[in-house]
N, C-alpha and C positions, 0 to 999 in steps of 0.2 A: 690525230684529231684535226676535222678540217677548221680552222677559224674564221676564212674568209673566205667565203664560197667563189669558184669561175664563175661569171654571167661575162651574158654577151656586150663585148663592148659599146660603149655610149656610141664611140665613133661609127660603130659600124651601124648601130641603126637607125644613126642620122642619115647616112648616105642612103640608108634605104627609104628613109622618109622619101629625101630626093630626089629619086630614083623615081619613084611611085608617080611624083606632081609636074614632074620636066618630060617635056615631049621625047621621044626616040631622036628625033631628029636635031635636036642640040646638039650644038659643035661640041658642047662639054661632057654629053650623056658617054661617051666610049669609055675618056679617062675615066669617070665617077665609075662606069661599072667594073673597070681592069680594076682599080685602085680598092673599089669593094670586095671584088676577087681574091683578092693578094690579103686582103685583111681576113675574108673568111678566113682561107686556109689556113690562115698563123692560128685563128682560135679553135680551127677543127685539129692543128697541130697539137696545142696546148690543153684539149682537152683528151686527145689518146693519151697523156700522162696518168689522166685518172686512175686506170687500170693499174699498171705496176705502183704507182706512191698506195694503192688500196692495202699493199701489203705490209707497213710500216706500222708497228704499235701505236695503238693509237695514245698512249697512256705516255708514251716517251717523246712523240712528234707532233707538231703544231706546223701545221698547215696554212698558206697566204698563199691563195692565187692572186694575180694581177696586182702587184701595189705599186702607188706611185708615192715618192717623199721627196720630201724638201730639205737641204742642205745648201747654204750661202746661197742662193738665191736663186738654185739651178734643181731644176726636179730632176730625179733620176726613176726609171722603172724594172722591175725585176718579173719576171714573167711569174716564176713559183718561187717560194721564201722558205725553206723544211727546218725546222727551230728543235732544237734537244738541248741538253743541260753539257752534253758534251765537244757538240761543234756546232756549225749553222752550214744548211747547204743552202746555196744560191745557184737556180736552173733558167738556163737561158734556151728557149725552143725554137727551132729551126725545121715548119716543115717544107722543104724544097726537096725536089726527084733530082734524079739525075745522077753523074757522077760528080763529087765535091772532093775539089782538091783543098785542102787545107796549105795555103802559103804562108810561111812562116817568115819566111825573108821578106816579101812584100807585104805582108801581114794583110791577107785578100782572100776574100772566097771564091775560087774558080768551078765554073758549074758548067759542067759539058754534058748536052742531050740535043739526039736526034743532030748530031753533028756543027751545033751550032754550041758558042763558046758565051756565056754572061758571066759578071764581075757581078760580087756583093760584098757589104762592107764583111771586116775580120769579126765571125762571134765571138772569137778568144780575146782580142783585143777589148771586144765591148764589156764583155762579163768580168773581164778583168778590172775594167774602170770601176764598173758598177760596186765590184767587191770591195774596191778602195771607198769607193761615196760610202757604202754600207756601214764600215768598218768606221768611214768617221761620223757618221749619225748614231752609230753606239756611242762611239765614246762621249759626243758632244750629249748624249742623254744619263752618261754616267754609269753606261752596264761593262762590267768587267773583262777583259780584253779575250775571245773565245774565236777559237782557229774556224776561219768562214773557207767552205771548200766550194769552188766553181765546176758546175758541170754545163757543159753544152750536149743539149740533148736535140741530135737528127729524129724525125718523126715519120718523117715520109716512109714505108716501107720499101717502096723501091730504090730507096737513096745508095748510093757505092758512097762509102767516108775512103777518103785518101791523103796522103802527104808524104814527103820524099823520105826516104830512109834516115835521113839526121834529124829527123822531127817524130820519128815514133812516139816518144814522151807523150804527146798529146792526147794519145789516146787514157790517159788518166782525167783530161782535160773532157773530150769529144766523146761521146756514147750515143749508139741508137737507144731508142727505147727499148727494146725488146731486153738490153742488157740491164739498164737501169737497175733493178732491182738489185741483181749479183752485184753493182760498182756500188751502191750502197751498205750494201753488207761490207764488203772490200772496206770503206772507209769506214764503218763502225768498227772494225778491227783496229785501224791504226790511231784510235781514241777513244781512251779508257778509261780519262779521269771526268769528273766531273768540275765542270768548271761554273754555268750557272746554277743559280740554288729554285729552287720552286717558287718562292716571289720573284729571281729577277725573271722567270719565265713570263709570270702573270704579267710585271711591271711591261716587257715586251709587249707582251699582245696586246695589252690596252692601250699604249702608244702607237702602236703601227695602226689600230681599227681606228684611232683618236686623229692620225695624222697624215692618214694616207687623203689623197685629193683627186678623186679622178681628173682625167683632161678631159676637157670642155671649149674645145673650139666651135666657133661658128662656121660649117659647111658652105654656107651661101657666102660669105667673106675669104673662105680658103679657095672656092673655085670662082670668083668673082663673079658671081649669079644673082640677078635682082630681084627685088621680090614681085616685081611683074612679072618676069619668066618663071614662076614660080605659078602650078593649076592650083584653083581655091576651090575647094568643094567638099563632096562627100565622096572616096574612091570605094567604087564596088569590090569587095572581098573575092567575087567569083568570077570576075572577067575583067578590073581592072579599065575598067571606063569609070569616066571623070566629065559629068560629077552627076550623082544620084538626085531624083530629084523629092520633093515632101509629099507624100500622097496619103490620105489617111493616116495621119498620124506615123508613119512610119518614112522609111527611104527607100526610095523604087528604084529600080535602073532600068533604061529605057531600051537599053542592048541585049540583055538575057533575061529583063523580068523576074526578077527575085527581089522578093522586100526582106526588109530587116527593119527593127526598131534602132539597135543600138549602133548604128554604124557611125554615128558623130562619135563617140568614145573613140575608134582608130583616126579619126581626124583630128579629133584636138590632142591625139597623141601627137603626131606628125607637125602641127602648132607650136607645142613642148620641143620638139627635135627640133626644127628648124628655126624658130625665132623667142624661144624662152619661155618661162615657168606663167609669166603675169599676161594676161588677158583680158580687157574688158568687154563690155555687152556688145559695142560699134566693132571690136575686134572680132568679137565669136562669130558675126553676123557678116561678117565681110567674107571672113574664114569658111563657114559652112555655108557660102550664098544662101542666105535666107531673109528677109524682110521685117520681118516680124519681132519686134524687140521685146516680145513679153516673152515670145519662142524660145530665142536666148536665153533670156534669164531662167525661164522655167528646165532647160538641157543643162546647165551650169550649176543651178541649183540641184537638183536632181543627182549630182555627181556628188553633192557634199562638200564641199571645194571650201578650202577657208577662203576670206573677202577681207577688204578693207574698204572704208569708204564708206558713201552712201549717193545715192541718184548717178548722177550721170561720171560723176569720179567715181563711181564702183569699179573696184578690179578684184579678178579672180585671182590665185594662185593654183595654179595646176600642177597637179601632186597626182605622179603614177610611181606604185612601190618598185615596180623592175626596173627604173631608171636611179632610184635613188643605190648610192655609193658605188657604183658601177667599175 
């Protein structure tokens, strides 16, 4: 049973906000869009898991994709969290091509392609920390001490896994996908007792949905980007010119002439990603270049928006469901 559904990370679709309002020609725009890259692929990694965890009872396994928790004052993150009354698995995903040497003495991940050599931190090493964080956020919640098994799971299809001949063990440790499913069974064999009872299971799920915290940074603070270099407007859906202008009641683009009504709803998304949930009239109107403050109020309105306030201290709260618990 899944309990916490994948969705697309908060951070990636800030960067895509980003991405959308900064010229091409920003000294910043290459890093944002490698570093968007790198981010996709990990979630297009972590979601070819779907398929083999499909195969898991659903009535024995409890499901957490992405969680983040808090232990002494340092968040830790688990990519996939697999819960049964008899062990815990904990899956850390890796999609990178190439060939991957697994270093065990230097505890490093060596990735050789197309003849050139790159360093990544050790997955074994990390999933290993994480196992310990885990193991102390049970106890410190007071669930019964249950053997947590670490997999590191390659995604890439074309990936070669390797490591020198004194390090085979690992392969208990390291799995492509494709094997995933048979190393699961493998380890439902080597644990037989049950160890949690069906309320500590509950007790579990409703702590981890209760306590998990997405990250939440600000994009325009981590790339040191002002909110002048930041485009304000309406972006066109179909061609990506900035910014739409109001023509009959609706939003026109002056590039390929296509109107639409709702296009302020993807912009005061992009307001949500980049500078927060609260919004007022002077903001929405700066935001969507528009003049007209009853315009404002009546778009914002119109959304349903809870408010506080009244006249010119009115603020919105902008609330979009795909962004909440991310």
């Amino acid at each position: 049973m899944i309990v916490k559904k994948r969705k697309v990370p908060l951070i990636n679709l800030k960067l895509e906000a980003l991405l959308r309002r900064i010229p091409t020609t920003h000294p910043k725009y290459p890093l944002i869009k490698e570093n968007l890259a790198k981010r996709s692929a990990g979630y297009q990694g972590e979601l070819s898991l779907n398929y083999p965890l499909s195969f898991l009872d659903e009535k024995k396994y409890f499901i957490f994709h992405d969680l983040r928790l808090n232990i002494s004052d340092h968040y830790f993150q688990i990519d996939t969290l697999v819960i049964s009354q008899k062990f815990i698995l904990i899956i850390e995903v890796k999609n990178i091509t190439g060939t991957l040497f697994f270093d065990q003495e230097f505890h490093q991940l060596l990735r050789t392609q197309n003849g050139e050599e790159a360093v990544f931190p050790d997955p074994i090493t990390q999933i290993k920390r994480q196992m310990l964080q885990l193991k102390q956020w049970l106890t410190n919640k007071q669930i019964p001490a249950i053997p947590i098994v670490p997999l590191v799971v390659v995604s890439h299809p074309n990936a070669i896994i390797q490591t020198s001949p004194k390090h085979q063990s690992i392969n208990q440790i390291v799995v492509n996908r494709y094997y995933l499913s048979t190393r699961i069974n493998q380890i439902e064999r080597n644990y037989q007792k049950d160890v949690l009872s069906s309320k500590d299971i509950k007790k579990i799920n409703r702590m981890l949905l209760k306590e998990h915290v997405p990250l939440d940074t600000s994009v325009l603070d981590q790339y040191e980007i002002k909110s002048t270099e930041v485009g304000k407007g309406i972006v066109c859906a179909a061609c990506s010119h900035l910014p739409m202008i109001r023509v009959n009641g609706a939003w026109y683009c002056e590039q390929c002439q296509i109107s639409e009504k709702e296009s302020h709803v993807q912009a005061l998304k992009d307001y949500y990603l980049l500078y927060g949930s609260q919004i007022s009239n002077k903001h929405a109107r700066e935001f969507l270049m528009i003049s007209s403050p009853f315009l404002a109020s009546r778009i914002l309105k119109s959304m349903k928006l809870p408010s506080s306030g009244i006249t010119k201290g009115k603020t919105y709260e902008l609330t979009f469901k795909e962004f909440q618990n991310s």
